[in-house]
C-alpha positions, 0 to 999 in steps of 0.5 A: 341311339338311333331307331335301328340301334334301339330295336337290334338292342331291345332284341339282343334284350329278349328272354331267349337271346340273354338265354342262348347268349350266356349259356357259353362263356366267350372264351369258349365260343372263340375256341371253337374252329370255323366249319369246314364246308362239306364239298364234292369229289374235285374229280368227281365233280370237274365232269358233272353239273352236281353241286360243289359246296354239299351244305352243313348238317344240322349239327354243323350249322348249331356248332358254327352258330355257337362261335357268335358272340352276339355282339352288343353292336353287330358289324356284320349288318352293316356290312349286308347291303340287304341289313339281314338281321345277322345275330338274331338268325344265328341265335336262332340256329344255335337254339334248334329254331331254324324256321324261325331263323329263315323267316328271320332273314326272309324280312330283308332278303328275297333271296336267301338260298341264292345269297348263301351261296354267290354273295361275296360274305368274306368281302362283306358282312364276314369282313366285319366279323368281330373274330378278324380283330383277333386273327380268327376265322368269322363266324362263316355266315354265308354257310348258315343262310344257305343252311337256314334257307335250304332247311326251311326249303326241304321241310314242306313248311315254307312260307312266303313273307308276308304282305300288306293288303292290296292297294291296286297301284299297279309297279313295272319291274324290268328285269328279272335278275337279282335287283328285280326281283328283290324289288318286286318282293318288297313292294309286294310286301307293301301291297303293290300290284307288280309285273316283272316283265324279262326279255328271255324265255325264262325268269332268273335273269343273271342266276339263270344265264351267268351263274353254271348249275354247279354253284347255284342249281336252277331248282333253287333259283325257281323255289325263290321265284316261287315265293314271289308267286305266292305273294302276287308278284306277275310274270311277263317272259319273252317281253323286251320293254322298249320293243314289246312295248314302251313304258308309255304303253305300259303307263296307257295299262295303268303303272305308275312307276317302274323299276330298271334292273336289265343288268349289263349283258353286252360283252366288252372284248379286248380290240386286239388282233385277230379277235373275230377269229371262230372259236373266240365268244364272250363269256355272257355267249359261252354261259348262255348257251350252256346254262339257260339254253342247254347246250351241253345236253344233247336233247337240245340242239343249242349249238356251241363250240367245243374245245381241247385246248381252251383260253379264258381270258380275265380273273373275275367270277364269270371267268372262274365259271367259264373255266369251270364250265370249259372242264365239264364240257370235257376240255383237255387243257383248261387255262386262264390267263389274267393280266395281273398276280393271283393277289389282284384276281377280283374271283371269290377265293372259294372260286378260285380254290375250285378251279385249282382243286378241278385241274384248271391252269392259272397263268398270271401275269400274262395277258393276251396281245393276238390270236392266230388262225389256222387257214379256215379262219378258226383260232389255233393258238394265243400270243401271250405277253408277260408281265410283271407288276408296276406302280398302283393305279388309281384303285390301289391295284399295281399295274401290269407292265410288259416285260420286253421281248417276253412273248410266248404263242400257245395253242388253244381252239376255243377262246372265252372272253371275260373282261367284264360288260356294259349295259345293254343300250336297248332301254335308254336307245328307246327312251332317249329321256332317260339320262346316261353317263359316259358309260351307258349306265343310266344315271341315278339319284341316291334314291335311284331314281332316273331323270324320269320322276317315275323311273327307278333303277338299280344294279348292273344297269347304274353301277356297271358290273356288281355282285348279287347281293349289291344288286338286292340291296339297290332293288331293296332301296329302290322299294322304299323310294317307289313307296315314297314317290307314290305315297307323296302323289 
C-alpha cells in the first residue's frame, strides 16, 4: 500500500467518518436522485449578466452528499488533476461541518469556488464515480465544491491556508490565469517570497478575460486572489515579462526561478476567403473586449461590433461563451455552426443545454468556406458547406467530409471566430533559450521544467489549449519541482 493510499485509509478510519459513514445503508444512499442544479429563468437570463447555475441550499448540498458512498478506494481522486480530497469533503458536508469541509479542499486547490463552477467534473472526477458502474447519476461533485467554497465565502469566517514561515527565496510567476496562480499559492505555502507579474491591467488572467460574468462573476475570481493576498503572494499588473523587463533582470532583483504560465492568447483563424472582412474577430477579441474591458456597459467606451444576425464558428466552451455572450448584446439571430454532429462538440453538456435553453441556433455538420461583403467591406453573409460524417481520424473522432454541391449562403453581420489558440510568442521570441515545439508550446520536462534549469511552465503555454482545472494541476506540480530544484541548490 502506498503512502497516499495508508492516509486516505487511516482517514476513512477516523471516529466521524465510520460514523457518518454507517449511519445510511448503501442501498439507500443509491436510492437517492442526483440534485438538480437550481438555474435562472433562460429568458430572463439570455438578456442579463446574472449567474445561470444559483447554487444548492444547505439542505440540497447535505442530501447530495448522502449519495456518497465513501468508497474504500476513491476513484474520484484520481481523476482531480489538483487530488482534491473528494470523500472526506463530502463527508464533511453530510455532517453540517461545511467550513471544515472547505478548508478540506483548499489543501489541494487554489481555486475552489472558480473549480466548482468551469472544471469539466463530468469528464474527470465524476467520470470515475463508482454510481457510473450501476448506470446511476455520480455523485454531482462539482456542485458541492461550489456550494462548500461559496459557503465559507458569505459566512464572514474565510481563512487563507496556511503557510510555512518565510525563508526569503524570492519565485517569479508569469501569468496570472489559473496555473499561475495555483502555483504562486503552493509555493507561498512552502514559505516562497512570489510575484505574479500579468501583462493586462487586471489579474485573473483566462477567468477574467475568457470566462462571461454569467458562468463565473468576476467577484468570485477577485474573493481567490484575495486569499493570495493574505498569504503573501505580490501583484505586478501592466507588466509584460520580456518587455517590461527580461528574466535576466528579474534574476539581477534577486529571483531564483520562474514559472511560465502565459496561457495561449493568439487566436487561430480558418485561412479561407474573405476573412479580413469588418465584422469577422476571434472569439480571445470578442471576449476581451466585453468581459475584462467592459464593452457592453455604456460608462466605458471599449468599442465593439454589435450584430443581429451573428455566426460563431466552432464547438468548444469558448464558442458556447461567445454565442452566449452575442444573445446578451441583444442579437436577434444567434447560430453556431460547427464542422462535426453535436456528439463530437468538445463543449461541456451543461454549456451547451444553456445555449439551447437561450435561443441559440445550433447548425452541425456545416462549416464555413467563405465570407461575402457588402461594398463597404463589412461582412454580409457566410457560405455554408454541409457535411456529413466519415471515417475516425487519429483521435477516434469521425471526420467531417463535404457533401457535394451542398453549399448554402446565409446572412450574418458579425463573425466570431472560435477554433481554438496558440501561444503568444512573446516569451520564448525574447528569450531564444527557451525550447519550443512545432507549435509554439514551450517544451517541458514531466517535472515541467524548460530547457532553462531555473524555468518552470505549465498550462496553455506547454499543453497548447486545456481546461482550468488541468491548467491548476500543472501550477500545482510545477510547485512541488520548484521546491525540489531549489532546495537541491
Amino acid at each position: 500500500m502506498s503512502d497516499i493510499q495508508e492516509i486516505r485509509k487511516a482517514q476513512r478510519d477516523e471516529e466521524w467518518r465510520k460514523a457518518v459513514r454507517d449511519s445510511i445503508k448503501p442501498k439507500d444512499r443509491m436510492a437517492q436522485e442526483r440534485v438538480v442544479m437550481p438555474q435562472a429563468d433562460p429568458e430572463e437570463r439570455s438578456h442579463s449578466y446574472m449567474e445561470v447555475n444559483m447554487g444548492l441550499s444547505l439542505e440540497q448540498a447535505m442530501n447530495e452528499a448522502k449519495r456518497c458512498l465513501d468508497c474504500p478506494n476513491p476513484m474520484c481522486v484520481t481523476g482531480c488533476p489538483v487530488e482534491i480530497n473528494i470523500p472526506t469533503f463530502i463527508k464533511n458536508i453530510e455532517r453540517g461541518e461545511i467550513l471544515e469541509a472547505a478548508r478540506v479542499i483548499k489543501e489541494t486547490s487554489t481555486l475552489p469556488a472558480v473549480c466548482g463552477r468551469v472544471c469539466p467534473q463530468e469528464k474527470q472526477c465524476e467520470s470515475k464515480c463508482i454510481y457510473n458502474k450501476s448506470k446511476k447519476p455520480a455523485v454531482a461533485i462539482g456542485y458541492l465544491e461550489r456550494f462548500a467554497a461559496d459557503y465559507e465565502r458569505t459566512s464572514g469566517k474565510a481563512a487563507a491556508p496556511e503557510t510555512a514561515p518565510k525563508n526569503g527565496i524570492k519565485v517569479a510567476v508569469i501569468g496570472s490565469g489559473p496555473a499561475g496562480l495555483t502555483c504562486a499559492g503552493e509555493l507561498a505555502k512552502k514559505g516562497y517570497d512570489v510575484t505574479i507579474f500579468e501583462a493586462l491591467h487586471e489579474i485573473g488572467g483566462v477567468l477574467k478575460y475568457g470566462i462571461p460574468e454569467f458562468r463565473l462573476p468576476n467577484d468570485i475570481v477577485d474573493f481567490e486572489i484575495s486569499n493570495l493576498s493574505k498569504m503573501g503572494v505580490k501583484f505586478e499588473a501592466d507588466f509584460i515579462v520580456g518587455k517590461t523587463a527580461t528574466m535576466d533582470d528579474l534574476r539581477a532583483e534577486g529571483f531564483k526561478a520562474f514559472f511560465v504560465g502565459s496561457g495561449a492568447g493568439l487566436p487561430r483563424f480558418m485561412g479561407i476567403p474573405g476573412e479580413n472582412y469588418t465584422g469577422i474577430m476571434s472569439s480571445n477579441e470578442y471576449l476581451t473586449r466585453v468581459n475584462l474591458m467592459h464593452a457592453a456597459d455604456s460608462k466605458f467606451d471599449t468599442p465593439i461590433v454589435f450584430g443581429k444576425n451573428v455566426a460563431v464558428v466552432g464547438g468548444g466552451n469558448t464558442a458556447m461563451d461567445s454565442v452566449r455572450t452575442a444573445k446578451r448584446l441583444g442579437a436577434e439571430r444567434v447560430m453556431l455552426f460547427y464542422r462535426r454532429s453535436e456528439v463530437e462538440m468538445p463543449a461541456r453538456l451543461e454549456e451547451v443545454h444553456h445555449a439551447k435553453e437561450e435561443g441559440v441556433e445550433f447548425h452541425t455538420l456545416n462549416n464555413p468556406i467563405e465570407y461575402l461583403a457588402d461594398d463597404k467591406g463589412r461582412v454580409r453573409a457566410v457560405k455554408v458547406q454541409r457535411m456529413e460524417l466519415g471515417e475516425p481520424d487519429e483521435k477516434g473522432r469521425r471526420r467531417p467530409v463535404a457533401i457535394e454541391g451542398a453549399i448554402d449562403e446565409v446572412p450574418v453581420d458579425l463573425v466570431i471566430v472560435a477554433i481554438g489558440v496558440s501561444p503568444n510568442p512573446l516569451i520564448s521570441s525574447a528569450h531564444p533559450e527557451l525550447k519550443t515545439t512545432e507549435r509554439g508550446t514551450l517544451e517541458a520536462t514531466d517535472a515541467l521544467q524548460t530547457s532553462m534549469p531555473d524555468v518552470f511552465a505549465g498550462g496553455d503555454i506547454v499543453r497548447g489549449g486545456a481546461t482550468v482545472i488541468l491548467a491548476m494541476g500543472d501550477g500545482r506540480r510545477a510547485a512541488a519541482s520548484i521546491d525540489d530544484y531549489l532546495q537541491s541548490k
